[in-house]
C-alpha positions as CSV (number, residue, x, y, z in Angstrom):
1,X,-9.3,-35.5,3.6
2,X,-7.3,-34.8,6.7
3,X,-4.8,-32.6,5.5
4,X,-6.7,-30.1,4.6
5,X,-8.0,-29.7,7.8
6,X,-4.9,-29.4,9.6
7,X,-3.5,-27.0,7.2
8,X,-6.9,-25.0,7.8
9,X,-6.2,-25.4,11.6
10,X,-2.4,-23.6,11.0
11,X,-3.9,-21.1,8.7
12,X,-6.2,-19.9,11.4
13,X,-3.5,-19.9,14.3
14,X,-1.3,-17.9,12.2
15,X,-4.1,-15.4,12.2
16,X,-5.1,-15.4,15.5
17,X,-1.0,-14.9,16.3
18,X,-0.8,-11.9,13.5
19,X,-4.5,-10.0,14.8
20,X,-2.6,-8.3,16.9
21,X,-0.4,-6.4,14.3
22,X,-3.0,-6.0,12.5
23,X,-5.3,-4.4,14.5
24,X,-2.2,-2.0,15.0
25,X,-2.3,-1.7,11.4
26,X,-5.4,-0.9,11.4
27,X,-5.2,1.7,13.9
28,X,-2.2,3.2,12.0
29,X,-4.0,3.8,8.9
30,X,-7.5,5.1,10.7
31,X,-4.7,7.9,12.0
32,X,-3.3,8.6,8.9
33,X,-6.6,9.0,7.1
34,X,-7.8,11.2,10.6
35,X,-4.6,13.3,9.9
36,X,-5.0,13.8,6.1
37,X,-8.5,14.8,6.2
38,X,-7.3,17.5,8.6
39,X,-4.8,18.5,6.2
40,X,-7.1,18.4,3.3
41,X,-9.6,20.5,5.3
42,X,-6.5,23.1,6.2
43,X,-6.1,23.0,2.3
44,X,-9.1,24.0,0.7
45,X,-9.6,26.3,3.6
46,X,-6.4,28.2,3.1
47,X,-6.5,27.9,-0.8
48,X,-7.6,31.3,-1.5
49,X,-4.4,32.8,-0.3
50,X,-2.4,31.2,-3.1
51,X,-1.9,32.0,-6.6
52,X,-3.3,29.3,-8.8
53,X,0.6,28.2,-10.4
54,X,-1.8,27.5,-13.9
55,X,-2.1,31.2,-13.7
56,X,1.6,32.4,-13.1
57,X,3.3,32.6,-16.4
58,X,6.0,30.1,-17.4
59,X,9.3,30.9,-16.2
């Protein structure tokens, strides 16, 4: 009944060692998703000024 306390014990060190990545992780991907939004937003506000390319003819 021991052992699987001490491998619960090591389980939750290696976390507390690896929260710092990934609350760097974490941080990365709220950025990414910041910076496509503003991208999606540059989209769909500059997407009149382009042919649709289902409208050009096939070339």
């Amino acid at each position: 009944a021991k052992k699987p306390e001490i491998g619960a014990d090591k389980a939750e060190s290696l976390t507390e060692a690896e929260g710092g990545k990934e609350a760097d992780t974490t941080e990365t991907h709220i950025k990414r998703l910041q910076n496509l939004r503003k991208e999606l937003a540059y989209l769909s506000e500059t997407d009149w000024m382009y042919e649709s390319l289902d409208k050009k003819p096939a070339q």
